[in-house]
C-alpha positions in Angstrom: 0.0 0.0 0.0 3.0 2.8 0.9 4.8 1.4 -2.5 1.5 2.2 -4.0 0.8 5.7 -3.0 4.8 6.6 -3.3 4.0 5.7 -7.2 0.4 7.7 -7.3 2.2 10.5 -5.5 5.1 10.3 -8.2 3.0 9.9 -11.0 0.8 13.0 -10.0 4.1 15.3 -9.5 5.4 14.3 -12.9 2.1 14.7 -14.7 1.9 18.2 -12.9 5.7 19.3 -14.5 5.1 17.7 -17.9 1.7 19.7 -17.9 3.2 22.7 -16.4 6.0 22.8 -18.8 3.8 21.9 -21.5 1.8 25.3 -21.0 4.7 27.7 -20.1 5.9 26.7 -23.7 2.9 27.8 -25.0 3.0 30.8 -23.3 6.5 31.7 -24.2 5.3 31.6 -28.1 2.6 34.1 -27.7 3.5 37.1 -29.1 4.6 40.3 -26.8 2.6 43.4 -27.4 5.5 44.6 -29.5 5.4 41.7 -31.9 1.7 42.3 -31.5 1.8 45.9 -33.5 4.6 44.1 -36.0 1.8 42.3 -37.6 -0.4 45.1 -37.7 1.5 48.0 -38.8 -1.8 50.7 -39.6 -0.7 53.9 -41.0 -2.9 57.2 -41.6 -1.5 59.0 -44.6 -1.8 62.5 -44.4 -0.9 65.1 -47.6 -0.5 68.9 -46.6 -0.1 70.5 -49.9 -0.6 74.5 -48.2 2.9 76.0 -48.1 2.5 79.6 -47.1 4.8 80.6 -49.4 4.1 84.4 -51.1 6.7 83.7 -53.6 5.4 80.1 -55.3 2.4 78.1 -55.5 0.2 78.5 -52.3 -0.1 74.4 -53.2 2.5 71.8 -53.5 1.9 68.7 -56.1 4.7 67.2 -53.7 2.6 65.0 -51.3 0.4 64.2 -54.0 3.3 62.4 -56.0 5.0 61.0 -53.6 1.9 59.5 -52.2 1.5 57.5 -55.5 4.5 55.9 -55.6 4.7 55.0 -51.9 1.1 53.3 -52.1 2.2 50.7 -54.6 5.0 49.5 -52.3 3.4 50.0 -48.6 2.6 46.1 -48.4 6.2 45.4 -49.3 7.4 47.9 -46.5 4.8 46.0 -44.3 1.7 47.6 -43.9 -1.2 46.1 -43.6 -4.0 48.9 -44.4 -3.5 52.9 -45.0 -6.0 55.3 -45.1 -5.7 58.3 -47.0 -7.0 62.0 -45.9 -5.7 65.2 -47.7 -5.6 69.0 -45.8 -8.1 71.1 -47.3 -9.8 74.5 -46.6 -13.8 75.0 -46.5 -15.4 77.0 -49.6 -15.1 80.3 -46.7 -11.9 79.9 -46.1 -10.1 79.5 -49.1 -12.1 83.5 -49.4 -9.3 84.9 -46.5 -7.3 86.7 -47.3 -3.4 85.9 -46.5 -1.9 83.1 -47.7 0.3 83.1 -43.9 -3.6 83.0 -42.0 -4.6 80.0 -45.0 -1.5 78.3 -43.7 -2.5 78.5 -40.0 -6.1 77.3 -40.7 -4.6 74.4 -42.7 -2.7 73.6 -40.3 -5.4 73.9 -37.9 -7.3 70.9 -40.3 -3.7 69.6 -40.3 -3.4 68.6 -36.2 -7.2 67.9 -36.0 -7.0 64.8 -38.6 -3.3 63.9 -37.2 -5.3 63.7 -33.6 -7.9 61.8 -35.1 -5.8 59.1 -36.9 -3.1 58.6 -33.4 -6.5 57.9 -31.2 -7.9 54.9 -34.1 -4.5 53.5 -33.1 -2.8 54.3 -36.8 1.0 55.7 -37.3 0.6 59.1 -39.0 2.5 59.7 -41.6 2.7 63.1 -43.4 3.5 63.9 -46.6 4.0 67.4 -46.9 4.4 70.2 -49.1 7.3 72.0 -46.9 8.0 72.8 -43.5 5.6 75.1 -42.3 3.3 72.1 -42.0 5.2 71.1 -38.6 2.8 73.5 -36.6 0.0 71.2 -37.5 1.7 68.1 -36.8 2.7 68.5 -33.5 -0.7 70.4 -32.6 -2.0 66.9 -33.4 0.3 65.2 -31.2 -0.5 67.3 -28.7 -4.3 67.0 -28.7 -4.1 62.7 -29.2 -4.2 62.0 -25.8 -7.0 60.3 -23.8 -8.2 63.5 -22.2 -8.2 67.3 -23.3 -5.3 67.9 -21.3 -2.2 68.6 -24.1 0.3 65.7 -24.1 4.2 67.0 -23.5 5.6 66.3 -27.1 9.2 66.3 -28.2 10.3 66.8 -31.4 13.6 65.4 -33.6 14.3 67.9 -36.1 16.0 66.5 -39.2 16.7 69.4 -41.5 19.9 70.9 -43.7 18.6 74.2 -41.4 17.8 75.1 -38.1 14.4 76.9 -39.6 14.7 78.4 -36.3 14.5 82.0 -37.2 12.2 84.9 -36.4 10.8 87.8 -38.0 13.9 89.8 -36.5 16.3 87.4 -36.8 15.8 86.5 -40.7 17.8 87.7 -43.8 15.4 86.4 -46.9 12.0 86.5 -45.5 11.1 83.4 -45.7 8.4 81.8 -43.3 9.8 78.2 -44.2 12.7 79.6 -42.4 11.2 79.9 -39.0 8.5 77.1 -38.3 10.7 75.7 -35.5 11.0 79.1 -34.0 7.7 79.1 -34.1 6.5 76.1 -33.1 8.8 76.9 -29.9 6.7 79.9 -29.2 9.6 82.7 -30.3 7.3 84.7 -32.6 4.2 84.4 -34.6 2.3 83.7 -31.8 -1.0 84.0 -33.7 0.0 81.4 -36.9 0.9 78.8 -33.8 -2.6 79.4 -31.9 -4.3 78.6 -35.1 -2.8 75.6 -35.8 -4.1 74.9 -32.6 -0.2 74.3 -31.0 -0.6 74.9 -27.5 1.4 75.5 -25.1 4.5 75.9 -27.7 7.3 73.2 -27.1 9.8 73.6 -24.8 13.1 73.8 -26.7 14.4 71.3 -24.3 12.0 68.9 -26.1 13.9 69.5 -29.4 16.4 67.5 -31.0 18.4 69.1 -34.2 20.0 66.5 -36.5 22.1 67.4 -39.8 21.7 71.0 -39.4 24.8 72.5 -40.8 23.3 75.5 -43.0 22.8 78.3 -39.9 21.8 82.3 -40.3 24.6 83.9 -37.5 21.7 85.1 -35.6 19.2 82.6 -35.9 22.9 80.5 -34.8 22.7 82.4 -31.9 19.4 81.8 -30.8 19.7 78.3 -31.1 23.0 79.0 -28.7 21.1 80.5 -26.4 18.4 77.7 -26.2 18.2 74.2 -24.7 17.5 72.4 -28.1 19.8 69.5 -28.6 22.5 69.4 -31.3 23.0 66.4 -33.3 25.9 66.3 -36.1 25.1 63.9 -39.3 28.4 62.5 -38.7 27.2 61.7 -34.8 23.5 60.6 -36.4 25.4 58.5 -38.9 27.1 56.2 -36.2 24.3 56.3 -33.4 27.4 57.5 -31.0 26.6 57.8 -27.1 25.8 61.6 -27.0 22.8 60.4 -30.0 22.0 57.5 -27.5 21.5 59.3 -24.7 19.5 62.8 -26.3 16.7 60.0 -27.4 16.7 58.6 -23.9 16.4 62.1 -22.4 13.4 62.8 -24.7 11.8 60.0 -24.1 12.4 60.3 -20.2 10.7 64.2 -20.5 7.4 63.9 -22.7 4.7 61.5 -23.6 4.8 61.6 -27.7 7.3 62.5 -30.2 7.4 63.6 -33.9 10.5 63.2 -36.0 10.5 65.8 -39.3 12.8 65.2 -42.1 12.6 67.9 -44.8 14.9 65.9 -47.8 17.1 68.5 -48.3 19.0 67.6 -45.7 20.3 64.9 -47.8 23.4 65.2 -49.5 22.7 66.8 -52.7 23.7 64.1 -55.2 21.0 62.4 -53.3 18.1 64.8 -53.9 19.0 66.7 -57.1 16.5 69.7 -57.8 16.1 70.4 -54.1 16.1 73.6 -53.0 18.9 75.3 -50.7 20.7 72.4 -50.3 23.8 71.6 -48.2 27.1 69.9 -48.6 28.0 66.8 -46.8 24.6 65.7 -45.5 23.9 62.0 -45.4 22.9 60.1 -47.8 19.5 58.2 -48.6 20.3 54.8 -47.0 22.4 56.2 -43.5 19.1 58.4 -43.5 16.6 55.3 -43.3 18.9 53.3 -41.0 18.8 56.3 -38.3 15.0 56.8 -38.9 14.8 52.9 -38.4 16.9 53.4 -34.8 14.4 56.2 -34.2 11.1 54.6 -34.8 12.4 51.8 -32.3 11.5 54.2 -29.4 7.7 53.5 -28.8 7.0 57.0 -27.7 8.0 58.4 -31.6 4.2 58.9 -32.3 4.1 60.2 -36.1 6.8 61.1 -38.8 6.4 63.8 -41.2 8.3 64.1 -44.8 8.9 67.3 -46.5 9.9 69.6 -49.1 10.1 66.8 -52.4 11.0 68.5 -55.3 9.0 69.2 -58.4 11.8 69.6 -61.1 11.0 66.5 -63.4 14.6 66.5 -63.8 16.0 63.8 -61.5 12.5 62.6 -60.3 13.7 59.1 -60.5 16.5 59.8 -57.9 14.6 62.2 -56.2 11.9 59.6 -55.6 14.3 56.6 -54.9 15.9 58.6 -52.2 12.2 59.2 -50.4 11.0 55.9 -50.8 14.6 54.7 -49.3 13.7 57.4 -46.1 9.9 56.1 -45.7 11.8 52.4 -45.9 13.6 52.8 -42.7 10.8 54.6 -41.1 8.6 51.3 -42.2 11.6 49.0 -41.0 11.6 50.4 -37.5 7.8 50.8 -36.7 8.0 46.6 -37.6 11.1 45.9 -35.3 9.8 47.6 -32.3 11.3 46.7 -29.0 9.6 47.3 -26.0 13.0 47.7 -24.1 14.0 50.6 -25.8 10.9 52.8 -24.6 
């Protein structure tokens, strides 16, 4: 009887462990939540064709074209749907007057569709006609979260320019030149409010990358601010001082946009571009920092600007976007949790 209930007792032990084992196995092949999102990569694509610009067309063909190339090869970049919304004015307000006070209201429409697509749980993705659509990217950001409360949002700046002029500070004029200024509260206080960008962004929550094409004062504001500094040659290897800005960031708000206006490539990469800059990087280092970027969970959209509309070196001109949305894709699908 004792030899009998040693074996029931042994028999009952080893069935528990072979069982037990049996379903932590199972369990250890479930997907995490990062794998998870890998095989449902959802993107809202947003085009922004307002520029603001008084001296070319009020409209960019930019987004539009690069949106029809990048749709054929979005399931080879691995995503699984898209949707598609474009920015555009009511009947009324396309009769204001000001191409500046169009821009704001566009980019108004701009950060309420960016807010829209981040709470269905999609990755927005802007195409955009230049960078005076970064107002209405991070207003979106900024209004995604679960309540009305604004969310802290940081920004990586990738940019042949610091676009961090003001009104005062400028030598040509231009308003492309100063959307980061702006965006930081340091002028056009209006043109922020009506993209609906509020508070501004503490320039402690901006990054600059590639930025080697400065005014001398708009150098010196930048100086005198708490943005971050980023070489391309210190982006291009992913050195320490890169490593630990992104873990600052991510430490000090709750979502992040990363901008890339392509003329911070080098310029045998993006022929046509306007006000280029020597020794930027090219198209494939560009995509394998975006892809170390999108790894951090709190990078909530990505916005492209500024493709050129010279027919003349399209082909390149396009091969070098599709190469920057690539890496973009590449690190939305690798994820990891442990990086956030």
């Amino acid at each position: 009887m004792d030899k009998f209930k040693i074996f029931s007792v042994t028999f009952n032990f080893l069935f528990i462990v072979i069982i037990s084992l049996a379903f932590g196995n199972i369990d250890k092949e479930k997907p995490t939540k990062s794998e998870e999102s890998i095989d449902s990569l959802k993107l809202g694509i947003v085009l922004q064709p307002y520029t603001g610009s008084r001296g070319g067309p009020e409209l960019s063909r930019g987004p539009e074209i690069v949106y029809k190339e990048l749709i054929k090869r979005l399931s080879e970049m691995g995503a699984e749907e898209s949707s598609k919304d474009v920015v555009k004015l009511t009947p009324e307000e396309e009769k204001d007057y000001g191409v500046w006070h169009r821009l704001g209201l566009a980019d108004g429409h701009l950060g309420r569709i960016v807010a829209r697509i981040s709470k269905e749980e999609k990755f927005p993705l802007g195409l955009l006609g230049n960078c005076n659509s970064l107002m209405g990217m991070l207003a979106g950001l900024q209004q995604s979260g679960p309540t009305r409360r604004p969310l802290k949002v940081g920004l990586i700046w990738i940019d042949a320019h610091g676009d961090f002029n003001t009104p005062e500070t400028t030598l040509s004029g231009m308003l492309g030149g100063m959307p980061v200024a702006c965006a930081a509260g340091k002028c056009l206080f209006r043109l922020r409010l009506k993209a609906g960008l509020d508070p501004a962004i503490p320039t402690k929550h901006i990054i600059m990358m590639c930025a080697r094409d400065l005014d001398p004062l708009e150098a010196e504001l930048i100086d005198n601010s708490d943005i971050t500094m980023i070489s391309t040659d210190e982006m291009v290897s992913w050195n320490q001082k890169v490593q630990d800005a992104m873990a600052r960031l991510t430490s000090q708000v709750d979502v992040i946009y990363v901008h890339i206006d392509l003329d911070v490539l080098d310029p045998a990469e993006i022929p046509g571009a306007n006000l280029t800059a020597p020794n930027g990087p090219t198209a494939v280092q560009m995509g394998e920092a975006l892809k170390r970027m999108m790894g951090y969970q709190k990078v909530g959209a990505f916005g492209v600007a500024s493709f050129p509309l010279a027919e003349e070196g399209r082909n390149k001109n396009m091969q070098s976007t599709l190469k920057v949305i690539g890496g973009v894709m590449a690190g939305l699908k690798s994820r990891e949790t442990s990086q956030e």
